[in-house]
C-alpha positions in Angstrom: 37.7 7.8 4.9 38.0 4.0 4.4 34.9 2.1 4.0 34.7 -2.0 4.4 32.9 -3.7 1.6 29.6 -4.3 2.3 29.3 0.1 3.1 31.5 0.8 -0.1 28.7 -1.4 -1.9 25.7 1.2 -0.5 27.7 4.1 -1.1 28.7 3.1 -4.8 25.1 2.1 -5.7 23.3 5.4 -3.2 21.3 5.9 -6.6 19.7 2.3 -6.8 19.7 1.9 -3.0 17.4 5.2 -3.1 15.3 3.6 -6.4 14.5 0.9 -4.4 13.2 2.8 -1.4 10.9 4.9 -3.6 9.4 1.5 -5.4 9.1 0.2 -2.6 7.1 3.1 -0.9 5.1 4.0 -4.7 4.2 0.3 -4.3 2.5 0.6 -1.1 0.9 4.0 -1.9 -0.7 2.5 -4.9 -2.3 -0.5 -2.8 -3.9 1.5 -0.4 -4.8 3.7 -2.6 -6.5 1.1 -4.9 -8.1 -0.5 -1.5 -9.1 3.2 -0.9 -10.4 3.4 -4.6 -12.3 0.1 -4.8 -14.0 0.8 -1.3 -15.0 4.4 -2.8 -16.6 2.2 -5.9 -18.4 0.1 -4.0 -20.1 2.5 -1.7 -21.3 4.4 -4.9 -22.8 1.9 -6.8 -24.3 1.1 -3.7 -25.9 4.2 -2.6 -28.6 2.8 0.1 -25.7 1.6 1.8 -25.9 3.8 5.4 -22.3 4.6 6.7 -22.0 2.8 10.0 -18.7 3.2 12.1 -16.9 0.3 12.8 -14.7 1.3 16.0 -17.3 0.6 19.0 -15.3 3.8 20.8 -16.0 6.1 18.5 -19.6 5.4 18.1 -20.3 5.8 21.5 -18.3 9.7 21.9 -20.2 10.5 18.8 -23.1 9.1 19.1 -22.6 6.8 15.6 -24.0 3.6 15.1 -21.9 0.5 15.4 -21.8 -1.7 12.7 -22.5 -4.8 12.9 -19.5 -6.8 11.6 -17.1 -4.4 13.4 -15.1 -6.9 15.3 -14.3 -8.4 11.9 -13.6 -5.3 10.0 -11.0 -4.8 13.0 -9.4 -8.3 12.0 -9.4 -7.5 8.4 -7.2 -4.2 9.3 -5.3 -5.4 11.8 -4.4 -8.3 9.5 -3.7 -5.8 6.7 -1.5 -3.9 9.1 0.7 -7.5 10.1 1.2 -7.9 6.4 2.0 -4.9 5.8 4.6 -4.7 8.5 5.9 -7.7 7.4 6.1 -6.5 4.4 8.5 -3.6 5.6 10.9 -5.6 7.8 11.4 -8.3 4.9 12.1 -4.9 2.5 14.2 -3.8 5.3 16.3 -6.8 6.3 16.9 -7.9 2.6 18.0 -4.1 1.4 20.4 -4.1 4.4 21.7 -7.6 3.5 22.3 -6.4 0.1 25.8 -7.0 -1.3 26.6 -8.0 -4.8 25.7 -6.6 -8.3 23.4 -9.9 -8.7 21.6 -9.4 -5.4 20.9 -6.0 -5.8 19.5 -6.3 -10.0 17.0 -8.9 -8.3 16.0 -7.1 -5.7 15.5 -4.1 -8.1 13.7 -6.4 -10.7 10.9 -7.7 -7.8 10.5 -4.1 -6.3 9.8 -2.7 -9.9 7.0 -5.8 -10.5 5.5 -4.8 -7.1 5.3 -1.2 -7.8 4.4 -1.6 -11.7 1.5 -4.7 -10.6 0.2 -2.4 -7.9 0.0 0.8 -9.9 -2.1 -1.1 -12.6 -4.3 -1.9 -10.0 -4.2 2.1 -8.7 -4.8 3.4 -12.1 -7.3 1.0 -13.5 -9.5 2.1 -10.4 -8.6 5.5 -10.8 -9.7 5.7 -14.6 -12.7 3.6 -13.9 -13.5 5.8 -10.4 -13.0 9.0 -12.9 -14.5 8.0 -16.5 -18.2 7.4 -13.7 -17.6 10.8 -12.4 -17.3 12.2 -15.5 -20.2 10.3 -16.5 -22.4 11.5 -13.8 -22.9 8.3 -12.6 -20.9 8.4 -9.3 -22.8 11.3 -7.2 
């Protein structure tokens, strides 16, 4: 089987080229997970706060009441959703144009800051979300 240069490069480096997929999807895990985390917080040290659905649909089949800043919580994740497909085709176009030992070290090097930055973020909510449940103070 002869391979040309640019598919000899992926096959050579499969390990890294399967590191950089799984930073790249740890990273994203661990932002939602901290947007998750931080929206949990807030909600708890806000307990008066009454649960209002923000999709107009589902309020009506399910008899909910709408919030009233819907429309822009519908901005807010539809604009998260853009960035974060943008996110994915940039990941996507620069791991396919990936063809030297240099390219591929850098690529590594900002995909392990993304996924080491966001985890910090993950984990610092998670231990501060846990140490108030194990405090009592979160229920």
């Amino acid at each position: 089987m002869k391979l040309d240069k640019p598919n000899f490069f992926k096959f050579y480096h499969k390990k890294y080229f399967k590191l950089l997929d799984t930073l790249f999807v740890l990273g994203l895990i661990f932002n939602i997970g901290a947007l998750f985390l931080t929206n949990v917080l807030v909600v708890a040290n806000n307990p008066n706060i009454q649960v209002l659905e923000s999709n107009p649909t589902a309020a009506k089949l399910h008899d909910f009441e709408v919030h009233p800043e819907a429309s822009s919580l519908y901005k807010s994740f539809v604009i998260q959703m853009c960035m974060y497909f943008v996110l994915f085709i940039c990941f996507y176009y620069f791991r396919s144009h990936l063809h030297t030992n240099w390219q591929l070290v850098v690529m590594l090097s900002t995909l392990t800051f993304f996924a080491f930055v966001t985890g910090l973020d993950f984990f610092n909510n998670l231990g501060y979300f846990v140490g108030k449940l194990s405090m009592g103070w979160c229920i």
